[in-house]
C-alpha positions as CSV (number, residue, x, y, z in Angstrom):
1,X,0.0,0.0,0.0
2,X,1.5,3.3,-0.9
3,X,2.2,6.1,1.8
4,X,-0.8,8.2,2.1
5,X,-0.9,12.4,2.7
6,X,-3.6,13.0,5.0
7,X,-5.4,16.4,5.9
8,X,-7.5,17.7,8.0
9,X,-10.2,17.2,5.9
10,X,-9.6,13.5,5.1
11,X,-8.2,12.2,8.4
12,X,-11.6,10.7,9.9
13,X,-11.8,8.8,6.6
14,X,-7.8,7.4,6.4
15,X,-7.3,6.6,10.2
16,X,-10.8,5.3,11.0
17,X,-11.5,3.1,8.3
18,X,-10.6,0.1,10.4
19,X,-7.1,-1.5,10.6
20,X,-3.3,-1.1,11.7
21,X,-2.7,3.0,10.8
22,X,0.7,4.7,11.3
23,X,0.3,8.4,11.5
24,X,3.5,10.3,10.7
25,X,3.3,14.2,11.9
26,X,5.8,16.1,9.8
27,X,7.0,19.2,8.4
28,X,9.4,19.8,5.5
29,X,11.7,21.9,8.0
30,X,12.3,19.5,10.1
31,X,15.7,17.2,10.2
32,X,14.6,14.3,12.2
33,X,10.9,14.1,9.8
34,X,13.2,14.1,6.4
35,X,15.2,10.8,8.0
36,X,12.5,8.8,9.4
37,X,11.0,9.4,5.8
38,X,13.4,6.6,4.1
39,X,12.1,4.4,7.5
40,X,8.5,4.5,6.7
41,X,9.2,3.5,2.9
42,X,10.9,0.4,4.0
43,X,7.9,-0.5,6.8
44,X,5.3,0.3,3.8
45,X,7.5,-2.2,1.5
46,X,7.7,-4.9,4.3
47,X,4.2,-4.8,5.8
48,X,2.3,-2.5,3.9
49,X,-0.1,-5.0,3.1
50,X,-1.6,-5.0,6.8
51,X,-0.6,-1.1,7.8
52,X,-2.0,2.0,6.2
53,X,0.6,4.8,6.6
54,X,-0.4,8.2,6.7
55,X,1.9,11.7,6.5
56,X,-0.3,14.9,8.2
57,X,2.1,18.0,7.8
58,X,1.6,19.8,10.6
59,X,2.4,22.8,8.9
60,X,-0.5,22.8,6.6
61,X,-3.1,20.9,8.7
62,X,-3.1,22.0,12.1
63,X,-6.2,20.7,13.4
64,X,-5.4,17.5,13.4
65,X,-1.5,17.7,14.9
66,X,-3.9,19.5,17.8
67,X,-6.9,16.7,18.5
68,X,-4.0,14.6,19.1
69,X,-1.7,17.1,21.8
70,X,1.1,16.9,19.0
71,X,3.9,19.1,20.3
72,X,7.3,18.3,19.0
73,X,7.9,16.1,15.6
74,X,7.9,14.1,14.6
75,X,5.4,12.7,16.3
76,X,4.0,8.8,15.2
77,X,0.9,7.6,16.3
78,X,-0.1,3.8,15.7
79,X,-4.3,3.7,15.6
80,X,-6.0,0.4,15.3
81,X,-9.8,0.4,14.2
82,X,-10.0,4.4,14.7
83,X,-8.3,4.3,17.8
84,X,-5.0,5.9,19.3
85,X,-3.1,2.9,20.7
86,X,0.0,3.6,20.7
87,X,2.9,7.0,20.3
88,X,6.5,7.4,19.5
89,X,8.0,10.8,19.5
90,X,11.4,11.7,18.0
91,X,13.4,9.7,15.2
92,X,13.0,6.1,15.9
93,X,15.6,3.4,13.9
94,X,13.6,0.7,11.7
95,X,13.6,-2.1,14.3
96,X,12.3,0.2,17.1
97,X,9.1,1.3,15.1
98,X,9.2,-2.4,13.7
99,X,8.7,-3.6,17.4
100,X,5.8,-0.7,18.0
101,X,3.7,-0.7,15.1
102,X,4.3,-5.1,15.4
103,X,2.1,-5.0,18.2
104,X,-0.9,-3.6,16.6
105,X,-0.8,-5.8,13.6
């Protein structure tokens, strides 16, 4: 499944639509967002058959960064069926987010 941008118009319909979603809160300024990029393209080639991933810039779609108390990014947040379940904050390596988002799936 390819990496989806979400908004704040479509996020109810990406994250809620049942599943294993990965949010990624971003911005194109930040250092930490532009290396865990290459990370979520690997996870999205390994499992992206049962995870949806979804980038929300920050930037551009406030509202949603908000709902969720987003402060610093980035800032990932693993929702199964609708529902927060899980957060990591910061750059993360591949096996850290592995062992994360593996717990949802």
């Amino acid at each position: 499944m390819a990496i989806v941008n979400g908004t704040d118009q479509n996020f109810s319909q990406e994250v809620e639509q049942g599943g294993t979603v990965l949010v990624d809160f971003w911005a194109p300024w930040c250092g930490p967002c532009k290396m865990i990029a290459p990370v979520l393209e690997q996870i999205d080639g390994e499992v992206g058959s049962k995870l949806k991933i979804v980038k929300v810039n920050v930037d551009d779609n406030p509202d949603s960064a908000g709902r969720f108390g987003v402060m610093s990014i980035p800032t990932l947040i693993v929702f199964k069926d609708g529902q927060p379940v899980d957060k990591v904050i910061g750059f993360q390596p591949k096996e850290a987010l592995m062992a994360t988002v593996g717990k949802h799936l």
